[in-house]
N, C-alpha and C positions, 0 to 999 in steps of 0.2 A: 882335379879339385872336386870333391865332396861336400857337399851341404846337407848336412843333417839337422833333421826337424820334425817335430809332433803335427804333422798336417791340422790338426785341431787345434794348437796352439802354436801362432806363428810368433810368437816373443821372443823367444831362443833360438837362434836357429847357429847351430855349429859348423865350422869350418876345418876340413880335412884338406888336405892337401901328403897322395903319397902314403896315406892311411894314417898320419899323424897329424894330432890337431893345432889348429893354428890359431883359433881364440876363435870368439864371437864374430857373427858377421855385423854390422852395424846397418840400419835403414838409412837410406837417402833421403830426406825430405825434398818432392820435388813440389818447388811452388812459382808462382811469378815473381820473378826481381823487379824490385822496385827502387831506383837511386833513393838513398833518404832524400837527398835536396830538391829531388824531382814533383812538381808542381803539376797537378790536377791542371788540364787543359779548360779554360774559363768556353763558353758557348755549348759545351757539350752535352745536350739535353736530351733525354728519350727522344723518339719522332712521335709523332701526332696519333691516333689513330685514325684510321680511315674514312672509319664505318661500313667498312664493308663487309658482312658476314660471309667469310667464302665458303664455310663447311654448310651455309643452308644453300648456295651456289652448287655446290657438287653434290649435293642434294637430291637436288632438284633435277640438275642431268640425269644422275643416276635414276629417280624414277618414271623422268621419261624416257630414258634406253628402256627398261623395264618394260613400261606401257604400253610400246612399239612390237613386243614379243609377238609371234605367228602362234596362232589358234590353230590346230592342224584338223578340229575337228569342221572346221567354220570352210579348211580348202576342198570339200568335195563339191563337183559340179554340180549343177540342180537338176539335170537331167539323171544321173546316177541318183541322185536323194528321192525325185520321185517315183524311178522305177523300184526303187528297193520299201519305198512305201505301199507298191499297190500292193507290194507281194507278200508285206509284212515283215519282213526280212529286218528292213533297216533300223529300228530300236533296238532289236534284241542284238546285232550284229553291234553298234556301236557301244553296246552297254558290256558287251564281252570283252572288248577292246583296251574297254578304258582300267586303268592302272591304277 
């Protein structure tokens, strides 16, 4: 079976079968069945809202994971920061560093 069709236009779309045509394909409509007789359930109302904002919740986490982050320049001992101060050394050493 062959279906043939204008990718740009999918209104036509033909059917082969065997390399001979066999007519138009037809669409499906697919929707919810509804009984006609069938009666809307009486109590069924939205829920409430909360009041909860979650997305300023997750927020709020995410900026203090964030806030939490390691300063790598903050983890040098203070004995290393001031031998490399007497020497002169440690400006010019962390200012080459930095990225």
């Amino acid at each position: 079976m062959e279906l043939i069709f204008d990718p740009f236009d999918m209104t036509d779309i033909e059917v082969r079968f065997q390399g001979r045509p066999m007519g138009n394909a037809v669409p499906q409509r697919i929707g919810r069945h509804v009984h006609p007789h069938a009666r809307e359930e009486p109590g069924l109302q939205p829920p409430k809202p909360s009041g909860i904002d979650y997305l300023h919740l997750v927020e709020q986490r995410c900026r203090a994971e964030l806030a939490k982050r390691i300063d790598y320049r903050d983890l040098s001992s203070g004995e290393d920061a001031e031998h490399d101060s007497e020497n002169g050394e440690g400006e010019a050493e962390l200012s080459s560093q930095r990225f």
